[in-house]
Backbone as JSON Lines, residues from 0, in Angstrom:
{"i":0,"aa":"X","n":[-32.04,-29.59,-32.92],"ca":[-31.42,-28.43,-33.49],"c":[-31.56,-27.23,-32.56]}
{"i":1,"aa":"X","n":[-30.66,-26.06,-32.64],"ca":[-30.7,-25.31,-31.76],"c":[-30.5,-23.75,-32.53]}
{"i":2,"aa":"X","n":[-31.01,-23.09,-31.9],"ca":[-31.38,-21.83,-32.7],"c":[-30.07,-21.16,-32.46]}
{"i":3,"aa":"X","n":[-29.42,-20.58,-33.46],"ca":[-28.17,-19.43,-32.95],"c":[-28.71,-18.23,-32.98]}
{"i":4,"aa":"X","n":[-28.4,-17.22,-32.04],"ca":[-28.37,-15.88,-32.38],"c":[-27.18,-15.16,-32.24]}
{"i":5,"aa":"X","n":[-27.24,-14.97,-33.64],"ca":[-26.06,-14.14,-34.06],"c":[-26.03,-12.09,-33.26]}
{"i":6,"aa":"X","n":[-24.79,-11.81,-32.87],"ca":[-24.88,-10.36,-32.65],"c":[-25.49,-9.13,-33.31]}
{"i":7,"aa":"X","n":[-26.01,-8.6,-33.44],"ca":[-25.77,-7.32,-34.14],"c":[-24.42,-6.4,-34.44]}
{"i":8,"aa":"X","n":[-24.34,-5.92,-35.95],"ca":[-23.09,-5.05,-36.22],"c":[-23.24,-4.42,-35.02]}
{"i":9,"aa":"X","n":[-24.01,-4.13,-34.53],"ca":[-24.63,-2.8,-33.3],"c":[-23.58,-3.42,-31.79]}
{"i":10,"aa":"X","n":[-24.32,-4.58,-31.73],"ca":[-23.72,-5.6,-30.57],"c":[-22.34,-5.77,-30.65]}
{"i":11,"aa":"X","n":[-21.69,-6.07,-32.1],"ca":[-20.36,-6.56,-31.83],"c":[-19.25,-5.07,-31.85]}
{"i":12,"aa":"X","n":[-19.9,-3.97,-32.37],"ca":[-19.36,-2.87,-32.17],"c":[-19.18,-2.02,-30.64]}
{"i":13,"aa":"X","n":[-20.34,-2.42,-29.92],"ca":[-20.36,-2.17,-28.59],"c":[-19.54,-3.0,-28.03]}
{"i":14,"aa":"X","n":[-19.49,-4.08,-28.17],"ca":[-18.2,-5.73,-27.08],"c":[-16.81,-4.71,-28.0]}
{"i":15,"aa":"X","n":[-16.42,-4.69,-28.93],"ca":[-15.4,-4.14,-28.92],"c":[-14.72,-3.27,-28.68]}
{"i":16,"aa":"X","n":[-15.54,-2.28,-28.71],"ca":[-15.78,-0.6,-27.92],"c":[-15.09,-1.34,-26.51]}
{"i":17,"aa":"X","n":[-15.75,-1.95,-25.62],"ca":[-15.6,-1.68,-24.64],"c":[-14.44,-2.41,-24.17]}
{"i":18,"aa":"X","n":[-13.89,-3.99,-25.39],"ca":[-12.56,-4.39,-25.14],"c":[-11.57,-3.33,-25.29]}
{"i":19,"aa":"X","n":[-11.54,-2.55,-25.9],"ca":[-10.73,-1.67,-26.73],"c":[-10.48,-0.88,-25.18]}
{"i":20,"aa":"X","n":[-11.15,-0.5,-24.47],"ca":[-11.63,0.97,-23.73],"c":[-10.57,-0.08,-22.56]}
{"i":21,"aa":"X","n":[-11.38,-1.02,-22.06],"ca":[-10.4,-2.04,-20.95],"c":[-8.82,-2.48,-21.28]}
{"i":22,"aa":"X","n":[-8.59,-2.82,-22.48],"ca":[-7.04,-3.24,-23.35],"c":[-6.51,-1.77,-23.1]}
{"i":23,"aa":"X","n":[-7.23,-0.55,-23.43],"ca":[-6.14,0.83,-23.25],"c":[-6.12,1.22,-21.9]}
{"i":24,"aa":"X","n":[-6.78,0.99,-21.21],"ca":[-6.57,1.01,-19.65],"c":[-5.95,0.23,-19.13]}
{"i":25,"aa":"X","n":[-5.24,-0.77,-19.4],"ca":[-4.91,-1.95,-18.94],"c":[-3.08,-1.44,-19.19]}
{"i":26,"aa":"X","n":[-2.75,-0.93,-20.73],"ca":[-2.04,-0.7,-21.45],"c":[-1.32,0.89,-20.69]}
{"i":27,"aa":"X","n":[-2.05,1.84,-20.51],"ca":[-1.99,2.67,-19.83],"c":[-1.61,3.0,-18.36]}
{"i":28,"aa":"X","n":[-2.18,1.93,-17.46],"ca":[-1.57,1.87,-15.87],"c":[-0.27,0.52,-16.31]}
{"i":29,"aa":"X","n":[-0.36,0.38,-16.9],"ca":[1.21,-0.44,-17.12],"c":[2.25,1.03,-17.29]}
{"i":30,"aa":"X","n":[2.23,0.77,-18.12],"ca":[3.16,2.33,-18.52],"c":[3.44,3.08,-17.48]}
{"i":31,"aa":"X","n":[2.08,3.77,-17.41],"ca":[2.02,4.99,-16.82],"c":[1.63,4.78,-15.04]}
{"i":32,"aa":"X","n":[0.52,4.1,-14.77],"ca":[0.12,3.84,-13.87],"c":[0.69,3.43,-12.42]}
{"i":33,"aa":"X","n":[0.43,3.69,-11.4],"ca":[0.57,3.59,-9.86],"c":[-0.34,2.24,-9.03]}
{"i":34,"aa":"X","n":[0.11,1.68,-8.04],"ca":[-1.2,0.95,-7.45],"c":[-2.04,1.43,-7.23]}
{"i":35,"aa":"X","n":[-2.55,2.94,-7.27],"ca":[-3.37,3.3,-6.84],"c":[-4.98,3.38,-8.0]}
{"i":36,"aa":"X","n":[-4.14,2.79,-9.16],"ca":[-5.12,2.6,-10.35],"c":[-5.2,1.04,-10.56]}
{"i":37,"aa":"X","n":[-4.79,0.38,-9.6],"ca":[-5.01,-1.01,-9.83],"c":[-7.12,-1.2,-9.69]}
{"i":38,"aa":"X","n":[-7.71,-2.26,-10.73],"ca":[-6.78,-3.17,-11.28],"c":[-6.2,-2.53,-12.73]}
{"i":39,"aa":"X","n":[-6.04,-1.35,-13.41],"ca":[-5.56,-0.76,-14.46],"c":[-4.53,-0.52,-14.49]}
{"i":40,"aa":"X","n":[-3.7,-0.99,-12.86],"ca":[-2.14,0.07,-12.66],"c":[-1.4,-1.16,-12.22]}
{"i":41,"aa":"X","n":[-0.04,-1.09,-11.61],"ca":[0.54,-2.27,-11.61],"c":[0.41,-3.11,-9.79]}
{"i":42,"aa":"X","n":[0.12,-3.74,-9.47],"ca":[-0.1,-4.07,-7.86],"c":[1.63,-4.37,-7.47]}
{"i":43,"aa":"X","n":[2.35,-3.63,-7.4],"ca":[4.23,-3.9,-7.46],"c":[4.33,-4.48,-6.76]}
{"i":44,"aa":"X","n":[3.48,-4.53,-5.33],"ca":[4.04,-5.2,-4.45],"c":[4.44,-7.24,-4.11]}
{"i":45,"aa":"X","n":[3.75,-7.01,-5.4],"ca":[3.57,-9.01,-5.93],"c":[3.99,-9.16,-7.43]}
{"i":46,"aa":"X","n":[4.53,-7.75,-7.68],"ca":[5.2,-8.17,-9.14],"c":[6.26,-8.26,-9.35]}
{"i":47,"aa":"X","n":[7.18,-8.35,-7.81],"ca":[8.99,-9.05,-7.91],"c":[9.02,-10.23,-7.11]}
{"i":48,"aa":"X","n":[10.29,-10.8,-7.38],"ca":[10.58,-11.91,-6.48],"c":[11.88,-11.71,-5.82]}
{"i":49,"aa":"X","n":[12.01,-12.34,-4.56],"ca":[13.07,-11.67,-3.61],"c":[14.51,-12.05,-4.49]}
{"i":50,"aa":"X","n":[15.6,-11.14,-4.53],"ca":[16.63,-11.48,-4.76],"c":[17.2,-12.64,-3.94]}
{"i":51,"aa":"X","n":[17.56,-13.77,-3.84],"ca":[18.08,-14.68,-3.13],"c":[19.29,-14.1,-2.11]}
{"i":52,"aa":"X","n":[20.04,-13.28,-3.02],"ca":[21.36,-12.74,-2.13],"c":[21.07,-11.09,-1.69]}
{"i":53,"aa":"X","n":[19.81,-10.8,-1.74],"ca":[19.54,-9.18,-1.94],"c":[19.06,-8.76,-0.25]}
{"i":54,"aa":"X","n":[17.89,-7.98,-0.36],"ca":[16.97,-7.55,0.83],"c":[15.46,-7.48,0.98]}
{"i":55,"aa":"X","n":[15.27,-7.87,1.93],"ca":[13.59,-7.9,1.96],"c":[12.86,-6.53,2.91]}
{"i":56,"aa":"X","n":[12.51,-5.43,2.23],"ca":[11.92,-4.68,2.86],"c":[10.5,-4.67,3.66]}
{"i":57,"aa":"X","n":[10.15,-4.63,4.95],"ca":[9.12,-4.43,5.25],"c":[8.62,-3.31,6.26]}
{"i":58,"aa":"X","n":[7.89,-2.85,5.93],"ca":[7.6,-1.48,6.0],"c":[6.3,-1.63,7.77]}
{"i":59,"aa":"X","n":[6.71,-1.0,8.33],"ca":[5.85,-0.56,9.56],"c":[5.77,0.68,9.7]}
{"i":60,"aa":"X","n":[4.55,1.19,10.64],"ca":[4.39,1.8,11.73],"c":[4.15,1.74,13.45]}
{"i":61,"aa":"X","n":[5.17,2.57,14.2],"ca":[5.12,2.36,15.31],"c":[4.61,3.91,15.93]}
{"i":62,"aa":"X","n":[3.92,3.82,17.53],"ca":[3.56,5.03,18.0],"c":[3.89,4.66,19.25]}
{"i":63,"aa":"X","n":[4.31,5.9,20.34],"ca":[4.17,6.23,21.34],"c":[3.3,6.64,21.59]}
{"i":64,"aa":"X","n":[2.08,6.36,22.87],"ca":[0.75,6.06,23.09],"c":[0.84,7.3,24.59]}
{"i":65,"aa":"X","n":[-0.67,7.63,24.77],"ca":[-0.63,8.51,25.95],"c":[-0.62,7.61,27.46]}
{"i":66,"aa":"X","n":[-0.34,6.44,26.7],"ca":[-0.51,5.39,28.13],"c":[1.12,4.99,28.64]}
{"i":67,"aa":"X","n":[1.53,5.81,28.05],"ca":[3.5,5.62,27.73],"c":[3.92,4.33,27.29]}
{"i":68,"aa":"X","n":[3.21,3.74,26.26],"ca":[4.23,2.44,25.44],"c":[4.0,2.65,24.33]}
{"i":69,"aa":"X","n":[4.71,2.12,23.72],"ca":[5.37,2.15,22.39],"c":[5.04,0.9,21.7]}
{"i":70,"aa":"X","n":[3.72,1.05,20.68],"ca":[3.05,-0.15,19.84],"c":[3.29,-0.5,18.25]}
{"i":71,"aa":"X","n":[3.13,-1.19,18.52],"ca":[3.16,-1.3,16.44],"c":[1.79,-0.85,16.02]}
{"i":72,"aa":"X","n":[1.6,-0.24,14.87],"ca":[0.3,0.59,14.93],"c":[-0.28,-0.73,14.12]}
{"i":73,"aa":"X","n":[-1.55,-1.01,14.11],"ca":[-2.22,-2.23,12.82],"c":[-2.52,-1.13,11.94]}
{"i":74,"aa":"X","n":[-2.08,-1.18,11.11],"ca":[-2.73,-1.1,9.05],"c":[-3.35,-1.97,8.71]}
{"i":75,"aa":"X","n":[-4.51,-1.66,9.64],"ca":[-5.29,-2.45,8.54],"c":[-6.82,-1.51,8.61]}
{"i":76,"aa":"X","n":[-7.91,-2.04,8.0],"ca":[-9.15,-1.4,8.27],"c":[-9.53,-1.04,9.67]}
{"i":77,"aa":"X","n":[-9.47,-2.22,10.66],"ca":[-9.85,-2.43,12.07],"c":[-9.16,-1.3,13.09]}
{"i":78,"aa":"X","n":[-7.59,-1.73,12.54],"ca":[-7.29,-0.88,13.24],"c":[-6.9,0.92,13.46]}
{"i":79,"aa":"X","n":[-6.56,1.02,12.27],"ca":[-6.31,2.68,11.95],"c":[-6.98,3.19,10.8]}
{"i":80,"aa":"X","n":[-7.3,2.31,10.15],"ca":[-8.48,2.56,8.87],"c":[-7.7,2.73,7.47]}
{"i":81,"aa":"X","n":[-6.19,2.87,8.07],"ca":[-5.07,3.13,6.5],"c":[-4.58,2.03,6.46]}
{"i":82,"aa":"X","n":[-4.59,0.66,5.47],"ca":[-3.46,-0.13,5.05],"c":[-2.43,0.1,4.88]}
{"i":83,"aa":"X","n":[-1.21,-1.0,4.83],"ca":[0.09,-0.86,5.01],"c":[0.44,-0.53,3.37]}
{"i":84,"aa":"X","n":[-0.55,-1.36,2.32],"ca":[-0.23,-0.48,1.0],"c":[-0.04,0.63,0.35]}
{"i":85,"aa":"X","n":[-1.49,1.14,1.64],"ca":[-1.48,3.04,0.92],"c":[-0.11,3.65,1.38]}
{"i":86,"aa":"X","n":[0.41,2.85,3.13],"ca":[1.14,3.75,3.12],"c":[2.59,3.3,2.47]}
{"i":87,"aa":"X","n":[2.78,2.03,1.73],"ca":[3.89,1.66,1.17],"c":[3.9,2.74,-0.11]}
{"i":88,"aa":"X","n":[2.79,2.92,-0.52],"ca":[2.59,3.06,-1.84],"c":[3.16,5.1,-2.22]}
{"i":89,"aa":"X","n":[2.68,5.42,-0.57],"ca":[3.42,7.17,-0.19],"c":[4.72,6.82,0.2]}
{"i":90,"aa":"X","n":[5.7,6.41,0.46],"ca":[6.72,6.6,1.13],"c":[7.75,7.55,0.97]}
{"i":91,"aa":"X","n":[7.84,7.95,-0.43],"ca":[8.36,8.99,-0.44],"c":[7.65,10.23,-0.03]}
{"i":92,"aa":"X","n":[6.28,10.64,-0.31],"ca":[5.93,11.88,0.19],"c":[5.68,11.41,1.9]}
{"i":93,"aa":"X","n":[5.76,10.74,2.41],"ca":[6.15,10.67,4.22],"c":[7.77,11.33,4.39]}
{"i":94,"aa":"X","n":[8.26,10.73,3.52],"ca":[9.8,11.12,3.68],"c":[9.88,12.59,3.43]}
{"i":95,"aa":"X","n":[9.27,13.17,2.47],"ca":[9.69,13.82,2.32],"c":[8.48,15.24,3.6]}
{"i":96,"aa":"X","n":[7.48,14.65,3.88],"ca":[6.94,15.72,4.67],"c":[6.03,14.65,5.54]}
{"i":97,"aa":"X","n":[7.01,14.62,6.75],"ca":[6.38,13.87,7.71],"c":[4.89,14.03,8.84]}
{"i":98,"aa":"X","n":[4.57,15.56,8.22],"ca":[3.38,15.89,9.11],"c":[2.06,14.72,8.54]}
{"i":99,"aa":"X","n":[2.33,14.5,7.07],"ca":[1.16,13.21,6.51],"c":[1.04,11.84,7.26]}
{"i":100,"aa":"X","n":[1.96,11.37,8.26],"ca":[1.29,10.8,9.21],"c":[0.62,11.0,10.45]}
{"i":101,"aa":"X","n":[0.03,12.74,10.78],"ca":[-0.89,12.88,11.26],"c":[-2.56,12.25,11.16]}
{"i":102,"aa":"X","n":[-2.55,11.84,10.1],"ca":[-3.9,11.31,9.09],"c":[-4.16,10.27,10.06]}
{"i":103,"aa":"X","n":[-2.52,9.42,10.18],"ca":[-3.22,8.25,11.18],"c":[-3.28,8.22,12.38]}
{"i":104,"aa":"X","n":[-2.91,9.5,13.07],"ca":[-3.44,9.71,14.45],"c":[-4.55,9.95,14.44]}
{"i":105,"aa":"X","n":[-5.09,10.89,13.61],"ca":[-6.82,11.21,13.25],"c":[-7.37,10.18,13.04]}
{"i":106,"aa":"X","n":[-6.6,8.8,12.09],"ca":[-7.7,8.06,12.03],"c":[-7.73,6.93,12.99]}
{"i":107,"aa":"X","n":[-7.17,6.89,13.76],"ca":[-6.92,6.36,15.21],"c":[-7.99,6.56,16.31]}
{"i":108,"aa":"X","n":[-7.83,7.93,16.38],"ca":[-8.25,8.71,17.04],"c":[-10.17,8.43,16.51]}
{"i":109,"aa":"X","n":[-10.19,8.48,16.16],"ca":[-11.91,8.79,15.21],"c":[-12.15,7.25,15.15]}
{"i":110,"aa":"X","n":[-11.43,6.29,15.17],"ca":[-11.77,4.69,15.42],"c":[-12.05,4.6,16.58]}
{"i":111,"aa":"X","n":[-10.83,4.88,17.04],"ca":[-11.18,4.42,18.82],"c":[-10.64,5.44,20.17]}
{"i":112,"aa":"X","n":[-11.55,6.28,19.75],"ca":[-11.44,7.44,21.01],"c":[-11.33,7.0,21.96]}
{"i":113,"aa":"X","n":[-11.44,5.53,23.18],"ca":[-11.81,5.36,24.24],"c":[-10.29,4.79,24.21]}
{"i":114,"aa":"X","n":[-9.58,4.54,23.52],"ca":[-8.13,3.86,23.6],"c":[-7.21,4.54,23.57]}
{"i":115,"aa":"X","n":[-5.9,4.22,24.46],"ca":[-4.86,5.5,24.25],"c":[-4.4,6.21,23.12]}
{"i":116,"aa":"X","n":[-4.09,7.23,22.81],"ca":[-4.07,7.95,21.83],"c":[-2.58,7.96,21.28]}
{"i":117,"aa":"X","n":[-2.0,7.98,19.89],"ca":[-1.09,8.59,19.76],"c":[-0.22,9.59,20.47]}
{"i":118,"aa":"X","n":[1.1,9.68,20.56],"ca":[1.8,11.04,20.38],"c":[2.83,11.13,19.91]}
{"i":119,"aa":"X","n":[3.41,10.17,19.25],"ca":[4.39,10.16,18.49],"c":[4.46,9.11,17.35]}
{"i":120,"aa":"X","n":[4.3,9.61,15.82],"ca":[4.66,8.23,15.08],"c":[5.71,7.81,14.5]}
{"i":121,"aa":"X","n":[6.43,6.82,13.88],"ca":[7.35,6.4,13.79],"c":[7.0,5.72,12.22]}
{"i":122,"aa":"X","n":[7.78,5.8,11.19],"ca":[7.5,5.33,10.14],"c":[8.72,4.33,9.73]}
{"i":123,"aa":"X","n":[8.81,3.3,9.3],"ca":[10.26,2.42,9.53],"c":[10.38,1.67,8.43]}
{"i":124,"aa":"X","n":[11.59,0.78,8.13],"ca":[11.28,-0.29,6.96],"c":[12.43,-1.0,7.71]}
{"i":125,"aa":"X","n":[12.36,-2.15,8.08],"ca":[13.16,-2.94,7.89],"c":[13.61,-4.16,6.99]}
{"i":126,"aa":"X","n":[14.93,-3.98,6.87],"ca":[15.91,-4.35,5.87],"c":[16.43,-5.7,6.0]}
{"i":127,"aa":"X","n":[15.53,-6.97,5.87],"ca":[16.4,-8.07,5.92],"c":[17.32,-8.96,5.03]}
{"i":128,"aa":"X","n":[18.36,-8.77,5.37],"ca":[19.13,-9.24,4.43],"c":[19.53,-11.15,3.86]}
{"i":129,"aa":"X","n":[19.4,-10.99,3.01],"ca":[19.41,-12.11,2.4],"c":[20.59,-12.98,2.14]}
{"i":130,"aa":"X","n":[20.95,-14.36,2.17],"ca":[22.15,-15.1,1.5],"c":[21.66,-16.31,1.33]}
{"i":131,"aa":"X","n":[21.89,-16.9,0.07],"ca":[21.36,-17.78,-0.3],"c":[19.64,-18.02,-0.03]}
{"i":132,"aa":"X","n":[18.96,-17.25,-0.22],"ca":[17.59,-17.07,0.1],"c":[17.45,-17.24,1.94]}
{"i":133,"aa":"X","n":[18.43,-17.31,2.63],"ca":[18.08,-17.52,4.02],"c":[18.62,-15.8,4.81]}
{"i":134,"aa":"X","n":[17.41,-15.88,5.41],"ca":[17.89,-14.86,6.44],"c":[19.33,-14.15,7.12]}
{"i":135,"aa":"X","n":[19.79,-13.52,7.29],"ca":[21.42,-13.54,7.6],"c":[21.72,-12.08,8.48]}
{"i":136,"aa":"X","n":[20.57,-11.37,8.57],"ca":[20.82,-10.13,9.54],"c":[19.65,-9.29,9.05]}
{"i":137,"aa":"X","n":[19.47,-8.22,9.9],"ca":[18.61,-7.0,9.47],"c":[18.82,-5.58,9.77]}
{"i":138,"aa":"X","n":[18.73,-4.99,9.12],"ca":[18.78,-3.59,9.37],"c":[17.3,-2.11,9.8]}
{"i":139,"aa":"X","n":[17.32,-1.63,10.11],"ca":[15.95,-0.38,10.49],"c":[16.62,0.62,9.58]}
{"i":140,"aa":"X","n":[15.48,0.95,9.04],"ca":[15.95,2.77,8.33],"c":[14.61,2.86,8.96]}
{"i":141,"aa":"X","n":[14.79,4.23,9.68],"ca":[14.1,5.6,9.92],"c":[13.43,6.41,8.77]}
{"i":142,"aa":"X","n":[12.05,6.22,8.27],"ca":[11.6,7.05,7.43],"c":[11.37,8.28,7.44]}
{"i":143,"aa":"X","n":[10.71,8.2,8.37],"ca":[10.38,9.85,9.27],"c":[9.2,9.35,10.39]}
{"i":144,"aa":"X","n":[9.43,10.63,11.39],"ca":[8.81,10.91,12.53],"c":[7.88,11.71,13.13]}
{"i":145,"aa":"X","n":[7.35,11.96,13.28],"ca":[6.05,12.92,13.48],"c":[5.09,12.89,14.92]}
{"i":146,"aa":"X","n":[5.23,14.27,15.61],"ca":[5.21,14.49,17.07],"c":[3.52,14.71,16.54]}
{"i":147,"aa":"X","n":[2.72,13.85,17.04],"ca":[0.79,13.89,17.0],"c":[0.83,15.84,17.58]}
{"i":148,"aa":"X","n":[-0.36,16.0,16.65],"ca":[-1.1,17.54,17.32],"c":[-2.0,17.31,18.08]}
């Protein structure tokens, strides 16, 4: 035989309290919420599936370097310290005020001082277009541009 122990009113009022508190947060970054409240908000970037006949956006950054070439910047921790999410997740405020990719010359810069530096960034998405789920051409949009201080 085995002993049960049952909760306390005390106990099962606290587990519900706190389902309640997680279910309205959960309930709340649905609605209301941004990735930036994930896991409470929505992670969008894995919550569609490609249109078969549509477009596949993917979003870069490129810089002109003081060594004169022109790189794809890494988003990731290692390399600039900003992911490609945070900055999917701004794209309109880049668009709309392009000095906010100064951040990642700074954080470039403050990673790896001994490596060529920024002086120009380039914010981009390219547009591949779709037919019948296969590849069929691509397009560049220009997000905005921003001359490093």
């Amino acid at each position: 035989m085995s002993d049960v122990v049952r909760l306390s009113r005390r106990g099962r009022g606290v587990r519900l309290g706190a389902a309640a508190l997680v279910l309205g947060g959960l309930l709340y970054g649905t609605v209301r919420g941004t990735d930036d409240h994930f896991p409470f908000g929505p992670l969008t970037q894995y919550a569609f599936a490609a249109d078969p006949d549509g477009t596949v956006p993917d979003l870069y950054v490129e810089a002109d370097t003081t060594a004169g070439e022109r790189i794809k910047v890494k988003l990731t921790p290692e390399g600039v310290g900003i992911v490609r999410a945070e900055v999917e997740g701004q794209v309109g405020e880049f668009r709309r005020d392009p000095s906010r990719l100064q951040a990642i010359a700074d954080a470039q810069r403050r990673l790896h001082p001994a490596d060529a530096q920024f002086t120009r960034l380039y914010l981009r998405i390219r547009h591949t277009q779709l037919r019948n789920g296969v590849a069929v051409g691509e397009t560049t949009e220009d997000v905005a541009e921003w001359t490093v201080r």
